[in-house]
PDB file of N, CA, C, O and CB in Angstrom:
ATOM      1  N   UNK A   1      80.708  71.043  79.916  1.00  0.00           N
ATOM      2  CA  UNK A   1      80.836  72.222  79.072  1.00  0.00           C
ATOM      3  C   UNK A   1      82.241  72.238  78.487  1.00  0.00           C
ATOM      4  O   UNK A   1      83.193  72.091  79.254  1.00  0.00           O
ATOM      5  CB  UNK A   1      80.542  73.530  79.873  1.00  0.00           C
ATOM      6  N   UNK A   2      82.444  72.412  77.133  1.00  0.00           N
ATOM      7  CA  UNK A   2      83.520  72.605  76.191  1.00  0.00           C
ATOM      8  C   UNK A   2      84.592  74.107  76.714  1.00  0.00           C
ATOM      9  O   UNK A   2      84.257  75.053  77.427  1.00  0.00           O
ATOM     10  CB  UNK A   2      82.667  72.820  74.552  1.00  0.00           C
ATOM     11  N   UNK A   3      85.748  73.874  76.131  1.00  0.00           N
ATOM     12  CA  UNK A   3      86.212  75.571  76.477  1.00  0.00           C
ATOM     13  C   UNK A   3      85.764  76.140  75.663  1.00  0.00           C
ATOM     14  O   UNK A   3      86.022  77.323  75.884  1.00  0.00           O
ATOM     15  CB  UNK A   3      87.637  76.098  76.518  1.00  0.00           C
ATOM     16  N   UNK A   4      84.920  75.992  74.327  1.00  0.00           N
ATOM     17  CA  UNK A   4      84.996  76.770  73.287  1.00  0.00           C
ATOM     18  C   UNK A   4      83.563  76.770  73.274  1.00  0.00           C
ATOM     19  O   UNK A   4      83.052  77.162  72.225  1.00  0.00           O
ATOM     20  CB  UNK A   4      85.819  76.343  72.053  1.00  0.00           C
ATOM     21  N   UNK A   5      82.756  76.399  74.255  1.00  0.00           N
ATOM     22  CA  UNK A   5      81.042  76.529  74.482  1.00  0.00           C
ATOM     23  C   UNK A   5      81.129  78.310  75.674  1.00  0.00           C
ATOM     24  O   UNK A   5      80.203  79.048  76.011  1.00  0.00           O
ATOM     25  CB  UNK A   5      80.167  74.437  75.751  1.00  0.00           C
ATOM     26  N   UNK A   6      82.785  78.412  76.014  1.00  0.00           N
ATOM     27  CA  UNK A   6      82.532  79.313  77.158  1.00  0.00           C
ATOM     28  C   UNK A   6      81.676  80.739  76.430  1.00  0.00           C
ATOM     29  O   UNK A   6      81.283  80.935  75.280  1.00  0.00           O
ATOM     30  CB  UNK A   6      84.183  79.732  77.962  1.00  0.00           C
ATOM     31  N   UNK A   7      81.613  81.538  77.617  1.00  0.00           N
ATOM     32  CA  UNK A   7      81.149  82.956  77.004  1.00  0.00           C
ATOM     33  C   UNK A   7      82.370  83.580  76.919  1.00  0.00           C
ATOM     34  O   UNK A   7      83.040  83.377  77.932  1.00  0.00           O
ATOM     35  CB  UNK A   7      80.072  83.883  77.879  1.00  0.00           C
ATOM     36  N   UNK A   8      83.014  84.388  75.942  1.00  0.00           N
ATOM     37  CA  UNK A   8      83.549  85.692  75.630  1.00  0.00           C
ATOM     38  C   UNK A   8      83.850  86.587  76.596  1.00  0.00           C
ATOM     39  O   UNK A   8      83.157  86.386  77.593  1.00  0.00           O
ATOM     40  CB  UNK A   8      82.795  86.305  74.880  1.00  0.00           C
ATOM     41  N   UNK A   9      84.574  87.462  76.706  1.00  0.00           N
ATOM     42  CA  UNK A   9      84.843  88.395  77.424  1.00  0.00           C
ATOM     43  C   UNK A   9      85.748  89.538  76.767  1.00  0.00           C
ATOM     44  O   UNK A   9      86.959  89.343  76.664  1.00  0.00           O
ATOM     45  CB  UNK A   9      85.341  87.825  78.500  1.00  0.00           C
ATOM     46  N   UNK A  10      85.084  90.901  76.255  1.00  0.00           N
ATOM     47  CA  UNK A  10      85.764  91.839  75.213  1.00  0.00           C
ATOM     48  C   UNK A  10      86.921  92.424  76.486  1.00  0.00           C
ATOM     49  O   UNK A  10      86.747  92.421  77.705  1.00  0.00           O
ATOM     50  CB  UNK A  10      84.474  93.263  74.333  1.00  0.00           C
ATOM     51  N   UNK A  11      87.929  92.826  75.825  1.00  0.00           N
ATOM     52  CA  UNK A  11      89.097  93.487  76.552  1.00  0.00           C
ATOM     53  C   UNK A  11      88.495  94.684  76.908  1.00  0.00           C
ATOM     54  O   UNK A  11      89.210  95.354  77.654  1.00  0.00           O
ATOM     55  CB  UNK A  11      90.456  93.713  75.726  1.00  0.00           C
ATOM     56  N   UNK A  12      87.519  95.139  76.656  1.00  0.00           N
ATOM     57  CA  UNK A  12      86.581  96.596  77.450  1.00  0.00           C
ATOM     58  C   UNK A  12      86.287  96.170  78.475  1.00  0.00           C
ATOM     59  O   UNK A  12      86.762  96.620  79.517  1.00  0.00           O
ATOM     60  CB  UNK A  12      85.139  97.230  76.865  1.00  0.00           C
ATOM     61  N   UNK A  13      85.202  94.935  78.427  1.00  0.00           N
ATOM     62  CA  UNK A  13      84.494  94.767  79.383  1.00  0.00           C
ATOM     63  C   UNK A  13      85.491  94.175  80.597  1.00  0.00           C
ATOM     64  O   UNK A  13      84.921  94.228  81.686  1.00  0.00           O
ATOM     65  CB  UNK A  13      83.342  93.936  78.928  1.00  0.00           C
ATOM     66  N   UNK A  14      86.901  93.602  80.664  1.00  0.00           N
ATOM     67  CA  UNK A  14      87.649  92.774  81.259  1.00  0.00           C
ATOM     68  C   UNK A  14      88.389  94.484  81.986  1.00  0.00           C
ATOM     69  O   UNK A  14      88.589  94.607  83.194  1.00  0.00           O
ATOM     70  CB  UNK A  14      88.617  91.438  80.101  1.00  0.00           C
ATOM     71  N   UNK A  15      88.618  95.343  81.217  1.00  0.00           N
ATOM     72  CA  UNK A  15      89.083  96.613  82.296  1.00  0.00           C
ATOM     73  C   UNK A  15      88.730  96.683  82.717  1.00  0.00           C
ATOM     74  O   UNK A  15      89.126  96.473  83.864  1.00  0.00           O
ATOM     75  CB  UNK A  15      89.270  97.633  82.402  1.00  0.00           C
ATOM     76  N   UNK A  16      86.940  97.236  82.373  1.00  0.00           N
ATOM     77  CA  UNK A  16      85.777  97.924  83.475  1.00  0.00           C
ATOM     78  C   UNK A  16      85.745  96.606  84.412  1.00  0.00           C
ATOM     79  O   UNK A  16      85.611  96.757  85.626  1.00  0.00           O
ATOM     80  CB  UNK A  16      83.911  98.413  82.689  1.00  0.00           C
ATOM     81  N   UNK A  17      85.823  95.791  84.058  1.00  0.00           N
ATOM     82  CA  UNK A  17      85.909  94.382  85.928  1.00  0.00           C
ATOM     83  C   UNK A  17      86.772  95.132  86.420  1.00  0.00           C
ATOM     84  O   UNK A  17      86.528  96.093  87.149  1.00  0.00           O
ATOM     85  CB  UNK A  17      86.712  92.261  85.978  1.00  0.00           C
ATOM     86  N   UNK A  18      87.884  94.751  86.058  1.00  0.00           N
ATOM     87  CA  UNK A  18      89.069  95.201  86.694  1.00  0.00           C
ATOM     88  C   UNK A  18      89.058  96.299  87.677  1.00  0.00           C
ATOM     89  O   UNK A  18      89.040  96.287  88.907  1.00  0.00           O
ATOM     90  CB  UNK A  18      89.898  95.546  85.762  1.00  0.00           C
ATOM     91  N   UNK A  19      89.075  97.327  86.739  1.00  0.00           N
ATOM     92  CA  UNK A  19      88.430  98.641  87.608  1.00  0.00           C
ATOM     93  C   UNK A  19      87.816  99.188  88.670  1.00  0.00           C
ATOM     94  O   UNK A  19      88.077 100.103  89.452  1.00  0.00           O
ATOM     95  CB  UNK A  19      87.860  99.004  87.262  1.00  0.00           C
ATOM     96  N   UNK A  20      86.645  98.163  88.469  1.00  0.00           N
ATOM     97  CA  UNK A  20      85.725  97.663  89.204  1.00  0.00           C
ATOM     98  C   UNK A  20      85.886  97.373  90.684  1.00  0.00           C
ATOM     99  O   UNK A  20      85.600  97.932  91.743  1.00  0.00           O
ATOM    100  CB  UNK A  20      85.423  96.674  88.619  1.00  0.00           C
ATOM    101  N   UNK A  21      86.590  96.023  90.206  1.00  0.00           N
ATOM    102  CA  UNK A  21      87.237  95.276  91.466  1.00  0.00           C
ATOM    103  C   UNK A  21      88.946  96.263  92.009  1.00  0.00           C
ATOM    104  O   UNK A  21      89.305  96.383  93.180  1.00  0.00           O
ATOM    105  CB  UNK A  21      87.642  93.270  90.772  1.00  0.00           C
ATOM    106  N   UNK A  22      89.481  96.657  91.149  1.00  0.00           N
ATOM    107  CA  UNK A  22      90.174  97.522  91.960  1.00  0.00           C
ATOM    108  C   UNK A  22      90.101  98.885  92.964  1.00  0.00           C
ATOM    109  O   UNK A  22      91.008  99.614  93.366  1.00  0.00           O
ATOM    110  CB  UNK A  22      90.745  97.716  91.291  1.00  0.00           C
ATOM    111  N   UNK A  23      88.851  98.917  93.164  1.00  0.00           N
ATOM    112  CA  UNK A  23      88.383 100.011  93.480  1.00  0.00           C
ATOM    113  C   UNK A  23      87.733  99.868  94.773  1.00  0.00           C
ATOM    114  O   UNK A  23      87.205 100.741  95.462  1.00  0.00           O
ATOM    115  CB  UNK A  23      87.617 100.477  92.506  1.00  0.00           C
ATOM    116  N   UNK A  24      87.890  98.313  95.042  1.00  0.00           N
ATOM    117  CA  UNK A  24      87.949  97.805  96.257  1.00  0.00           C
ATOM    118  C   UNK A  24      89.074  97.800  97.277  1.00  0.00           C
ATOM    119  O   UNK A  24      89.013  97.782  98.507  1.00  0.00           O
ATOM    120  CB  UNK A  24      87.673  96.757  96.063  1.00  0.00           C
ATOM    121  N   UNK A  25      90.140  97.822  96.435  1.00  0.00           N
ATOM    122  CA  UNK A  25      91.433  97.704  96.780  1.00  0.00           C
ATOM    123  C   UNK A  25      92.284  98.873  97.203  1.00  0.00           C
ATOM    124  O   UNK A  25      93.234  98.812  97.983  1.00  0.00           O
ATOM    125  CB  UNK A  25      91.971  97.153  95.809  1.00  0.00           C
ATOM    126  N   UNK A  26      91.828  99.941  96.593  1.00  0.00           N
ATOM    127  CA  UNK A  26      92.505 101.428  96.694  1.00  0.00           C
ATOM    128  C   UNK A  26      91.386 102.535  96.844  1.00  0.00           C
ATOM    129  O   UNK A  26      90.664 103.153  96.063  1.00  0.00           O
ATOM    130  CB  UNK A  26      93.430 101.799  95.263  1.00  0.00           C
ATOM    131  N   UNK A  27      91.687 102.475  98.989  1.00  0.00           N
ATOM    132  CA  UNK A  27      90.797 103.361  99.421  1.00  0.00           C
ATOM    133  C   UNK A  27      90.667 105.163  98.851  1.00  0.00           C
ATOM    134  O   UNK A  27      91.555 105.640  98.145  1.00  0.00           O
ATOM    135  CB  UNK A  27      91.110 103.219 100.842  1.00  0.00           C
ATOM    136  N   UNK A  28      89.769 105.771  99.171  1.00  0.00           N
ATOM    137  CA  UNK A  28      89.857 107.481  98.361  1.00  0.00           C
ATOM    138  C   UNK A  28      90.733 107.794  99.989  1.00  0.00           C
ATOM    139  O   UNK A  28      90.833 107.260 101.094  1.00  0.00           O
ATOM    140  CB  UNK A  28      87.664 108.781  97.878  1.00  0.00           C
ATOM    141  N   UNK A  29      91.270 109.089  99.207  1.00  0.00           N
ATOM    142  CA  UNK A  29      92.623 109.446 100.401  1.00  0.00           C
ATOM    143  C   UNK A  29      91.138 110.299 100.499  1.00  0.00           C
ATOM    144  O   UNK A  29      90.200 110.605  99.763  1.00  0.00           O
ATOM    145  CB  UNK A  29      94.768 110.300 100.045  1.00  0.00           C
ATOM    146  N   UNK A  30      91.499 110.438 101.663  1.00  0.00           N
ATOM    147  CA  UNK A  30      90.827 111.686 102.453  1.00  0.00           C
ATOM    148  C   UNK A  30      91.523 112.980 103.250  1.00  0.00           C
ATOM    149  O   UNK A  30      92.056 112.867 104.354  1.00  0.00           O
ATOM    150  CB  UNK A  30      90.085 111.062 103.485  1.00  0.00           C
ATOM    151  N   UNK A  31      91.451 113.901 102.697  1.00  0.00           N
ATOM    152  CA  UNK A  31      92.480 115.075 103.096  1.00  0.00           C
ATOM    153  C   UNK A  31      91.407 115.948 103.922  1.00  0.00           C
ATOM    154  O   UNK A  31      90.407 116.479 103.441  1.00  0.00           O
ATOM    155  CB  UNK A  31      93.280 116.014 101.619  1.00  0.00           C
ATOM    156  N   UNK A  32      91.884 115.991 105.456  1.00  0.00           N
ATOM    157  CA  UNK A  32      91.219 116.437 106.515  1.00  0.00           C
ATOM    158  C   UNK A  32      91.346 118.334 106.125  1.00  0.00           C
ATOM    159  O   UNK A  32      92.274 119.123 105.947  1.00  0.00           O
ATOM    160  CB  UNK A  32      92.045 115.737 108.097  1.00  0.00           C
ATOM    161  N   UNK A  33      89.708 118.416 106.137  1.00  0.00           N
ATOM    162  CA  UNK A  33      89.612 120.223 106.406  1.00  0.00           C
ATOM    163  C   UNK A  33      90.436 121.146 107.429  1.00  0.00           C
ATOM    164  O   UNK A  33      90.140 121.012 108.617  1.00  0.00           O
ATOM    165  CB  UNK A  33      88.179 120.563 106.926  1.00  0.00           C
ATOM    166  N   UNK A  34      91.063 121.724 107.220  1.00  0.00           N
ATOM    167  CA  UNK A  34      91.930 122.075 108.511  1.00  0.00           C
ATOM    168  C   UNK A  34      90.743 123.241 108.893  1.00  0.00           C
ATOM    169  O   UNK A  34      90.428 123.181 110.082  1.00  0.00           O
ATOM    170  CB  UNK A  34      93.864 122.731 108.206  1.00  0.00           C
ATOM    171  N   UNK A  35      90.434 123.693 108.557  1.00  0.00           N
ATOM    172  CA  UNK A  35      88.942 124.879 108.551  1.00  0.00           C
ATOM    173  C   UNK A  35      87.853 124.306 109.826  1.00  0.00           C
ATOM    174  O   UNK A  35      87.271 125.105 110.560  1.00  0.00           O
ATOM    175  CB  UNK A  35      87.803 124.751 106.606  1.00  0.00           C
ATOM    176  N   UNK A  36      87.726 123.133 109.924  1.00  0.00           N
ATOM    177  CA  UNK A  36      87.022 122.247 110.740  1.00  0.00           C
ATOM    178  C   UNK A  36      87.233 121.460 111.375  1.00  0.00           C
ATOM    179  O   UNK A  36      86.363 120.675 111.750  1.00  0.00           O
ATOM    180  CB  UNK A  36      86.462 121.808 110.429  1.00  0.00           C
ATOM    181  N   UNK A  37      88.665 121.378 111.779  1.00  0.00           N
ATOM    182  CA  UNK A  37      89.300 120.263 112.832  1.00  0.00           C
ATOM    183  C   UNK A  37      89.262 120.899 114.266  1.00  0.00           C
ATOM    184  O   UNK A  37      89.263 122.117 114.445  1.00  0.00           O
ATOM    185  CB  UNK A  37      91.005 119.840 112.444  1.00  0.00           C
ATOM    186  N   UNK A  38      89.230 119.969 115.269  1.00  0.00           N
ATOM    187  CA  UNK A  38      89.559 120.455 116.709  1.00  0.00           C
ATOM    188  C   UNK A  38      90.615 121.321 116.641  1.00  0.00           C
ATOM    189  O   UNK A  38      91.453 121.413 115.745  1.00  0.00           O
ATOM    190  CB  UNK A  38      89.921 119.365 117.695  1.00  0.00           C
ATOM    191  N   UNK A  39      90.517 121.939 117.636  1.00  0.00           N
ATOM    192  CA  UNK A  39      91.599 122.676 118.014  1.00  0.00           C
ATOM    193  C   UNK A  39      92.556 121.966 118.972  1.00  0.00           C
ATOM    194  O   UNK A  39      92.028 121.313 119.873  1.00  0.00           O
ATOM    195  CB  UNK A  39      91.129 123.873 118.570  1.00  0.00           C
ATOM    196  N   UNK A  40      93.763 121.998 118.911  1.00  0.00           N
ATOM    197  CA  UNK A  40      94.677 121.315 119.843  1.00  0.00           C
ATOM    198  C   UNK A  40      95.016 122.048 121.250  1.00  0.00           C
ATOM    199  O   UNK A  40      95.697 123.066 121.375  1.00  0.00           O
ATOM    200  CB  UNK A  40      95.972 121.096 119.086  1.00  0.00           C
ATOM    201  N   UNK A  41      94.570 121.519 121.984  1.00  0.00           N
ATOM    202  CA  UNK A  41      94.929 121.801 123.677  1.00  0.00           C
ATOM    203  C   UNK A  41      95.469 123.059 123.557  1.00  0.00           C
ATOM    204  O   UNK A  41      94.792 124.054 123.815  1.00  0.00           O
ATOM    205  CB  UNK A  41      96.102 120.723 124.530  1.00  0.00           C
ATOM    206  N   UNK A  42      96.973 123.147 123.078  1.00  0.00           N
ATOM    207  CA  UNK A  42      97.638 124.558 123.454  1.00  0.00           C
ATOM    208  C   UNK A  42      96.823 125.862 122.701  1.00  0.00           C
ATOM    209  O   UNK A  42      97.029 127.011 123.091  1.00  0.00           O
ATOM    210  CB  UNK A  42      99.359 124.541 122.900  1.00  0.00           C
ATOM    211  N   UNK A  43      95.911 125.575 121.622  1.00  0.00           N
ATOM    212  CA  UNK A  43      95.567 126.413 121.160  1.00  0.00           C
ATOM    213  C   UNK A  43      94.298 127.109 121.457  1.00  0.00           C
ATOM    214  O   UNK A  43      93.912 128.183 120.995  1.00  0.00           O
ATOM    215  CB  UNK A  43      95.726 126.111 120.258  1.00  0.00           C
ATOM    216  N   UNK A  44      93.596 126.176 122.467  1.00  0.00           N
ATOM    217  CA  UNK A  44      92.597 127.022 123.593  1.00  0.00           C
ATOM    218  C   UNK A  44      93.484 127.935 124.350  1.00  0.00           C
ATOM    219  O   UNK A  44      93.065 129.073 124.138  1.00  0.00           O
ATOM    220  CB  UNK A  44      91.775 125.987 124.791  1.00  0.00           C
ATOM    221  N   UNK A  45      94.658 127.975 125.244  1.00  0.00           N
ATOM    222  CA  UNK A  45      95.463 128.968 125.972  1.00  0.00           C
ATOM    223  C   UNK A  45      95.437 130.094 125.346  1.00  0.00           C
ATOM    224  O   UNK A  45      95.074 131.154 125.857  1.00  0.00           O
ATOM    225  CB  UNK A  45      96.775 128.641 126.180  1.00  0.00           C
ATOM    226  N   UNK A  46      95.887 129.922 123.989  1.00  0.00           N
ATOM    227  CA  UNK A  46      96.130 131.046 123.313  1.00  0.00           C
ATOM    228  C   UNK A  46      95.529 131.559 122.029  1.00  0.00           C
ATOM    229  O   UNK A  46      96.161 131.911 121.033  1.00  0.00           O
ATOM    230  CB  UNK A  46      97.231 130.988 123.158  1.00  0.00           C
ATOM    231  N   UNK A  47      93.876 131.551 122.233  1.00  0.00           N
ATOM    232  CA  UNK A  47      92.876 131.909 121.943  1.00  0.00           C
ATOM    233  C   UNK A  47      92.115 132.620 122.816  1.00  0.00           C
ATOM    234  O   UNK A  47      90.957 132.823 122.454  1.00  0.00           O
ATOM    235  CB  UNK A  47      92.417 131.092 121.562  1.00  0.00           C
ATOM    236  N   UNK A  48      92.552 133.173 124.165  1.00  0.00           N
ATOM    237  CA  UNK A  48      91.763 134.029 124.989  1.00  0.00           C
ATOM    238  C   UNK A  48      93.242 135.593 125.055  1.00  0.00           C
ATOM    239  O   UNK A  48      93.021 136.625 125.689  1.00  0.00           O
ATOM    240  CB  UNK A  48      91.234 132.929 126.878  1.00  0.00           C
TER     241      UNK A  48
END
């Protein structure tokens, strides 16, 4: 195969890869509910 037999690739379609594949790379932050977390040890004491 020639280089100039290759297929194309539009600079749109080469972001959305990109994108794509970066999105593998950069987990979603996850910001913990404080509404629904355990309670910490000292704060059973001083909850009665």
């Amino acid at each position: 195969m020639k280089l100039s037999e290759t297929p194309k690739t539009t600079a749109q379609e080469a972001l959305d890869y990109l994108e794509e594949a970066w999105a593998y790379y950069c987990p979603v932050r996850v910001v913990p509910d404080l509404d629904k977390r355990e309670p910490e040890l000292f704060e059973y004491a001083n909850a009665a």
